[in-house]
C-alpha distance (Angstrom), angle and dihedral (degrees) to the residues before:
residue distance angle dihedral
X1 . . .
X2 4.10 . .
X3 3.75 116.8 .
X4 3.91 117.1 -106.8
X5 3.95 113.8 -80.4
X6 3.90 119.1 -95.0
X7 3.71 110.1 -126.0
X8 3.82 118.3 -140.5
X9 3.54 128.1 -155.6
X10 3.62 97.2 -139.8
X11 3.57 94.9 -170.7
X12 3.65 81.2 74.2
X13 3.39 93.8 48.2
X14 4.20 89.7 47.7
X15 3.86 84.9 54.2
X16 4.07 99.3 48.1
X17 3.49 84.0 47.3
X18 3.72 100.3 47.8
X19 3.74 81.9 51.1
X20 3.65 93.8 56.9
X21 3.86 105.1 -108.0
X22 3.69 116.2 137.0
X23 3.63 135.9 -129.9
X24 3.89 98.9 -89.8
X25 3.80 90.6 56.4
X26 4.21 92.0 39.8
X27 3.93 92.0 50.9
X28 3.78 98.8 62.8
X29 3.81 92.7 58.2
X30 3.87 81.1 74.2
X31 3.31 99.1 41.8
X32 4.13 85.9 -121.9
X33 3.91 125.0 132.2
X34 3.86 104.4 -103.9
X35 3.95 83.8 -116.2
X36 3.74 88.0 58.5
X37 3.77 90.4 47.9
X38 3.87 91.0 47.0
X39 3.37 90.9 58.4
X40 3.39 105.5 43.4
X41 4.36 80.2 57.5
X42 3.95 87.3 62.3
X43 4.14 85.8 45.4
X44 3.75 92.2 50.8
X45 3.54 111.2 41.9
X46 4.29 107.3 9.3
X47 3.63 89.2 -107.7
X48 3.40 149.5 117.9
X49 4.35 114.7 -108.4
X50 3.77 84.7 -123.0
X51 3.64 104.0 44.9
X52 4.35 83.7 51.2
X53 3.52 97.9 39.4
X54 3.55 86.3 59.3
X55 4.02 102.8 51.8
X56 3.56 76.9 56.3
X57 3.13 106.0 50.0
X58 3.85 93.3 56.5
X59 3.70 90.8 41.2
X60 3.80 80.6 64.1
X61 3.66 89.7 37.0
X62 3.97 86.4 55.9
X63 3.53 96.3 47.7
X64 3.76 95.7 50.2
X65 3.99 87.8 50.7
X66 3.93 89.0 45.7
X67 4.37 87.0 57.1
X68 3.41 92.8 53.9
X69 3.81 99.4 45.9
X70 4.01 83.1 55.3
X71 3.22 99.3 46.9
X72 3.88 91.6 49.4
X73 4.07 87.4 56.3
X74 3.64 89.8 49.3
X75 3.75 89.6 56.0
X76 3.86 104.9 -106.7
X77 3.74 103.8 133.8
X78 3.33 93.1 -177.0
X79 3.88 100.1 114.3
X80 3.75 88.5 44.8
């Protein structure tokens, strides 16, 4: 008999990834082997952990970029 499916909120896991964490520090927040969690990637969205992980990672990227720029037109040259 298999044990019971973990569920993962993977808008958490879009978010730590956006953020740049990778999978070995994501996995633990579901108490899941990163294997486990690696797999579950390819179950959920027909792709590889690394080939997501990285669309998110430069969605976060692009976000990050996109604060600055507004922050720069609102005067804060901070970043500069």
């Amino acid at each position: 008999m298999s044990r019971p499916e973990i569920p993962i909120d993977w808008d958490l896991v879009d978010t730590l990834l956006q953020s740049g964490c990778f999978g070995t520090e994501i996995a633990p927040h579901f108490s899941m082997h990163v294997n486990t969690f690696y797999e579950r990637v390819v179950q959920k969205y027909n792709l590889s952990f690394t080939e997501y992980s990285q669309l998110k990672r430069s969605e976060g990227d692009g976000l990050i970029r996109s604060m600055q720029f507004r922050k720069a037109l609102d005067g804060d040259n901070t970043q500069l």
